[in-house]
C-alpha positions as CSV (number, residue, x, y, z in Angstrom):
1,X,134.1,87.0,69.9
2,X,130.4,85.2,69.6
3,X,132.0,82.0,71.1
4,X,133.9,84.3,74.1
5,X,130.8,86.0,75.1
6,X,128.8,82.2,75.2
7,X,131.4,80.5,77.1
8,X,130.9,83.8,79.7
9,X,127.7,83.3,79.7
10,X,127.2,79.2,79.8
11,X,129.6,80.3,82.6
12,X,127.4,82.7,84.6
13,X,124.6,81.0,84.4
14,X,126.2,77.5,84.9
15,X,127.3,79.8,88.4
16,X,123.6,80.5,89.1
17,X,123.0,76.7,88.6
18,X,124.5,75.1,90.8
19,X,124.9,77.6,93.5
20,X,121.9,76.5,94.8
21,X,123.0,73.2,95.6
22,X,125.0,72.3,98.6
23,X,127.0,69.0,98.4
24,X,129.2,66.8,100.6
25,X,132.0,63.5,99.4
26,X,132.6,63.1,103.3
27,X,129.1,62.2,104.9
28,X,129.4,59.9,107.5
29,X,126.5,56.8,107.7
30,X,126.6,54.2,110.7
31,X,124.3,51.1,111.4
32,X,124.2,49.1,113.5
33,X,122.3,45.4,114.3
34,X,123.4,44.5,117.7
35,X,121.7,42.3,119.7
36,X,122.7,42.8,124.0
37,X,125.1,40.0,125.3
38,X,126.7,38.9,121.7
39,X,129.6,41.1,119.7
40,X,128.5,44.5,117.8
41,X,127.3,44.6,114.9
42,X,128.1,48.1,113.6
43,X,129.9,49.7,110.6
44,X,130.7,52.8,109.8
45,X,130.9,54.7,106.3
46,X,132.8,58.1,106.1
47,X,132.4,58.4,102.6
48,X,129.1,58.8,101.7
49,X,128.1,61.3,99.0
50,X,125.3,63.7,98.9
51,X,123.6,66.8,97.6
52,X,120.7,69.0,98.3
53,X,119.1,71.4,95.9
54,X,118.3,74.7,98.1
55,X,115.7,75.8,95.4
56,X,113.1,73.1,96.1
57,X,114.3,70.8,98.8
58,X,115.4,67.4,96.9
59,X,118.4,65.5,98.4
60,X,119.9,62.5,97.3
61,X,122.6,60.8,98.6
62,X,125.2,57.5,97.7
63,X,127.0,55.3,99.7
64,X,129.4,52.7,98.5
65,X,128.6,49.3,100.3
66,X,132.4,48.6,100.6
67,X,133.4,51.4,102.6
68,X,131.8,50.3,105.0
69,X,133.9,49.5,108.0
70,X,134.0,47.0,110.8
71,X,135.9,46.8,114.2
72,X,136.2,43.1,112.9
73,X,137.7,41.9,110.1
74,X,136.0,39.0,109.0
75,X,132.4,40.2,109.9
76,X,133.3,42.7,107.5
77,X,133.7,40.1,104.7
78,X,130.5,38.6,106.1
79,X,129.0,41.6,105.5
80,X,129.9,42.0,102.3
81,X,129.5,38.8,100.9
82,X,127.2,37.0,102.0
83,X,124.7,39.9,103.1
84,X,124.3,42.6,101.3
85,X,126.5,41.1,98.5
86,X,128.3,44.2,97.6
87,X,129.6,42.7,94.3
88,X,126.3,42.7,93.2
89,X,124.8,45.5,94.7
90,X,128.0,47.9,95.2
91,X,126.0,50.8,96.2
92,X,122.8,51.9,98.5
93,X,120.9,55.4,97.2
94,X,118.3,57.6,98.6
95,X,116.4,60.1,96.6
96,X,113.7,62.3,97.8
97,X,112.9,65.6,99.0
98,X,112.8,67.7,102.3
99,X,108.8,68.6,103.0
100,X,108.0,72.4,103.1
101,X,111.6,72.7,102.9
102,X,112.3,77.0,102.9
103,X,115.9,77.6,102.9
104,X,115.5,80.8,103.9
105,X,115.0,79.8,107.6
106,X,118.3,78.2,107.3
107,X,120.4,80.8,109.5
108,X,118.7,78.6,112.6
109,X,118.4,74.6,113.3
110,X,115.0,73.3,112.5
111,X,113.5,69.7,112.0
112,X,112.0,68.7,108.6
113,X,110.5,65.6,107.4
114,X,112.5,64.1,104.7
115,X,110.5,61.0,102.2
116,X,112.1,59.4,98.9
117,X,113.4,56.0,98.2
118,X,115.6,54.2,99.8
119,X,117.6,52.2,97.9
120,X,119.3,48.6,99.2
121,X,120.2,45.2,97.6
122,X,118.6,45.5,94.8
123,X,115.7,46.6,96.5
124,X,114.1,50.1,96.8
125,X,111.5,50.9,99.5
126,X,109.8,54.3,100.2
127,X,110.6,55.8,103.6
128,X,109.6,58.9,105.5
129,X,111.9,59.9,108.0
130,X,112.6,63.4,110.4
131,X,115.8,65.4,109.5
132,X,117.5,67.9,111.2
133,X,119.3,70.6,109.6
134,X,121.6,73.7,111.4
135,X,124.1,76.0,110.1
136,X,127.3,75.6,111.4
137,X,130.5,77.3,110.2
138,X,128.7,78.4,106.6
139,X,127.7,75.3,106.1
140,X,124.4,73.2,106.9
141,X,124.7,70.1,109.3
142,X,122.1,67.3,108.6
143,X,121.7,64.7,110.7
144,X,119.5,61.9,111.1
145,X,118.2,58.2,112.5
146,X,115.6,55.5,111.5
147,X,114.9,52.4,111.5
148,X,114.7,49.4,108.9
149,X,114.2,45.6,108.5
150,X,116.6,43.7,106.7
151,X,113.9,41.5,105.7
152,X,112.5,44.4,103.3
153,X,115.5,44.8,101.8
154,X,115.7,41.4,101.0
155,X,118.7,40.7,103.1
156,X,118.6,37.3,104.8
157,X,120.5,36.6,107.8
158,X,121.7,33.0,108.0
159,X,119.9,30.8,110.8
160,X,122.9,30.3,112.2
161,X,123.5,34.0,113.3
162,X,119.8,34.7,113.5
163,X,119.9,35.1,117.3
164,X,123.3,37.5,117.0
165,X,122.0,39.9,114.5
166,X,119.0,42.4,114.6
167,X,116.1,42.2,112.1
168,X,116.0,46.4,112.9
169,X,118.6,48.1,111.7
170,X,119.2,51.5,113.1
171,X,121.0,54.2,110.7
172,X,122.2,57.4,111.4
173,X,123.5,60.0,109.1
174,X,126.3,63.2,109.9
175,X,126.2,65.3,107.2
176,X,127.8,68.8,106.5
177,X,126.7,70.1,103.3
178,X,128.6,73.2,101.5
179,X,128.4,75.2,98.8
180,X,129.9,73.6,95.6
C-alpha cells in the first residue's frame, strides 16, 4: 500500500515537474556563409533539440553537427571534416535564459532577449541575442537570427576557399515548443 500511494505521488508531482517545460526533437537551425557570385554555403538542420522551462525562462537547446545538410554533397564532407570536425566535436549547445521572461503574456507574440552560451567546436562563447516567441496551434513558436565569426569559434577556413566562404555566419532558428 505505502509503495502504491509513493509511486502516485512521485507520479503527481513528477506531472507538476515537468509541465512547465515545453520541449521540441524537430527544431529546425540554418546557416549560412555565402559569399555573392560563388556557390551557397548553407545547411540546414531539422533535428535540433530543445527545451524551455516556463517557470523561470531557461532554454537550452542541441544540435547534432551531422545532421546538418547540404544541397552539395561533397561540401557537406567539407564541412564536416575539415571545419567543424564533427568527429570531434559531434554536437553544438546553447544554454541560457530568456530576460524578464513572464509566461503568462504568452497567449500573444512578443520579442525577448535571450543570453547563454553558445557552444561550437570545442569552443563556448557568450551571446546575447533577440527572440521571438508566439502561440500558434497550443504551442509556442520561437524563432530567431544572429550573427557569428567562425574565427571565434575557432573554425579556420582554408586560404584556398577564404574568398568563397563568409567569416559571418548568419543562423536562424524555427522552433515550435510543446508541452511534454
Amino acid at each position: 500500500m505505502k509503495k502504491s500511494a509513493l509511486l502516485i505521488i512521485c507520479f503527481f508531482v513528477g506531472n507538476i515537474i515537468f509541465s512547465q517545460k515545453m520541449i521540441t526533437r524537430t527544431g529546425e537551425i540554418k546557416f549560412e556563409a555565402s559569399v555573392p557570385a560563388f556557390e551557397p554555403v548553407a545547411a540546414i538542420n531539422n533535428s535540433a533539440s530543445a527545451i524551455l522551462d516556463e517557470s523561470n525562462g531557461e532554454f537550452a537547446a542541441l544540435a547534432l553537427i551531422k545532421a546538418f545538410k547540404f544541397k552539395v554533397p561533397l561540401m557537406e564532407e567539407h564541412f564536416n571534416e575539415n571545419y567543424i570536425e564533427s568527429s570531434q566535436y559531434p554536437k553544438a549547445t546553447f544554454k541560457g535564459r530568456i530576460i524578464n521572461f513572464d509566461a503568462s503574456k504568452l497567449n500573444s507574440s512578443a520579442n525577448y532577449d535571450l543570453e547563454g552560451d553558445l557552444s561550437i567546436h570545442g569552443v563556448t562563447k557568450r551571446i546575447k541575442t533577440k527572440i521571438t516567441l508566439a502561440p500558434k496551434d497550443g504551442k509556442l513558436h520561437l524563432t530567431n537570427n544572429f550573427t557569428v565569426k567562425a574565427q571565434d569559434f575557432d573554425i579556420k577556413i582554408p586560404s584556398i576557399v577564404k574568398n568563397k566562404v563568409s567569416e559571418d555566419v548568419t543562423i536562424s532558428i524555427d522552433f515550435i515548443l510543446d508541452k511534454n
